[in-house]
C-alpha positions as a printed Julia matrix, in Angstrom:
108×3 Matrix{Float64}:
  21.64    3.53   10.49
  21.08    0.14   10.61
  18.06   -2.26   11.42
  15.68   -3.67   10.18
  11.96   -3.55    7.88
   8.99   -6.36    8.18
   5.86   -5.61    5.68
   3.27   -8.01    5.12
  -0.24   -8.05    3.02
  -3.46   -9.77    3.08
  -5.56   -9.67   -0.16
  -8.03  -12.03   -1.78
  -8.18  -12.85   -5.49
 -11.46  -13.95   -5.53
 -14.39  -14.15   -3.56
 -16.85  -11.96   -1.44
 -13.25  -10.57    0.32
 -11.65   -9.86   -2.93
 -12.22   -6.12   -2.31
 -10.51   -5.86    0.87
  -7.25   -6.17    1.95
  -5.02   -5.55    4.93
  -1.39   -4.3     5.56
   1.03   -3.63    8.43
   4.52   -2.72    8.2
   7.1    -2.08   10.98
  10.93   -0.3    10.61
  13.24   -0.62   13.1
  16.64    1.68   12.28
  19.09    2.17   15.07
  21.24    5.04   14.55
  25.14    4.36   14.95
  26.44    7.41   14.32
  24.71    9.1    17.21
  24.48    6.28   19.98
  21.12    5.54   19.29
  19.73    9.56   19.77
  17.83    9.51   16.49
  16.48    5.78   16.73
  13.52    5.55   14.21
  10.55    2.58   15.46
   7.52    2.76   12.99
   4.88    1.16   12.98
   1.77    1.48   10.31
  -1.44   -1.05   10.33
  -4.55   -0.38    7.83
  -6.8    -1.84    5.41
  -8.35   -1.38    2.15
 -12.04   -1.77    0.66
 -12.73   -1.2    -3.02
 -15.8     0.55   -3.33
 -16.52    0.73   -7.24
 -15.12   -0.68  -10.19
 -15.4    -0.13  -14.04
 -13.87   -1.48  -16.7
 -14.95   -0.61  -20.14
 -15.93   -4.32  -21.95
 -14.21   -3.16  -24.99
 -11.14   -1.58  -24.07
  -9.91   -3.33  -21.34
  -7.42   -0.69  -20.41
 -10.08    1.79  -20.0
 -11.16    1.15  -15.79
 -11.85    2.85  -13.13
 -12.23    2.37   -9.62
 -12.64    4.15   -6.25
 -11.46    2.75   -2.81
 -11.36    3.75    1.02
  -8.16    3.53    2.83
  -7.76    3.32    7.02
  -4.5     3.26    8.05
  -3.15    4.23   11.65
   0.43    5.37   12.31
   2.59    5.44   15.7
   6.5     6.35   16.03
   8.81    8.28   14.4
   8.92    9.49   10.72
  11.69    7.79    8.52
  12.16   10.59    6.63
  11.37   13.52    9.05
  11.85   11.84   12.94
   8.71   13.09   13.87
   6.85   11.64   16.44
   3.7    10.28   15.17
   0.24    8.95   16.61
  -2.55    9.31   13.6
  -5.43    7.76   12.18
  -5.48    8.08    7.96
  -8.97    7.79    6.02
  -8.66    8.88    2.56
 -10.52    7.96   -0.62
  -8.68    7.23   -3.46
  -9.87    7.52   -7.63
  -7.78    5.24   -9.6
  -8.65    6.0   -13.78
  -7.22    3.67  -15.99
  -4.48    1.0   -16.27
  -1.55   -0.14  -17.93
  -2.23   -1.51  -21.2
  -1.21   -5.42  -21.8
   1.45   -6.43  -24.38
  -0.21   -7.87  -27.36
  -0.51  -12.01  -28.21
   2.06  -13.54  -30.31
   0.93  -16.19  -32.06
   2.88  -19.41  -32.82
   4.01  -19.62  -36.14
   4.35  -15.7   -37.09
């Protein structure tokens, strides 16, 4: 196969948007072995909106938050080749994060 993948993502750092962000992503894989019979065109668009968020003001790698996902999906699986045409809403719980690497300090 050859072809080609485009991905892109819209997020805010800060801000009354900062807990939403957008995606699409498109695949386009042409299939040379076969003349083209098992072409794969994919095409996924959604957005995200965190809903919660915790973080423990002592431990810092001690969070939590929860977030809604919409995504919608149209053309064929990479992996599988099949045919799809859905709409996605999940909720996802993330519980903690990766801890930091501690401060070196100049002169130690």
């Amino acid at each position: 196969m050859a072809g080609t993948e485009l991905s892109g993502r819209l997020f805010f750092q800060s801000g009354p948007l900062a807990p939403y962000s957008l995606f699409a992503k498109y695949y386009f894989l042409y299939d040379t072995l076969h003349r083209g019979a098992q072409n794969i065109d994919y095409t996924q668009v959604g957005g995200s909106a965190k809903l919660l968020k915790w973080q423990n003001p002592e431990r810092e790698t001690e969070t939590a938050d929860l977030s809604l996902t919409v995504r919608y999906t149209k053309g064929t699986s990479l992996r599988t080749l099949e045919r799809n045409d859905e709409v996605y809403a999940g909720l996802t719980l993330k519980l903690g994060s990766l801890p930091t690497a501690p401060e070196v300090k100049a002169g130690n």
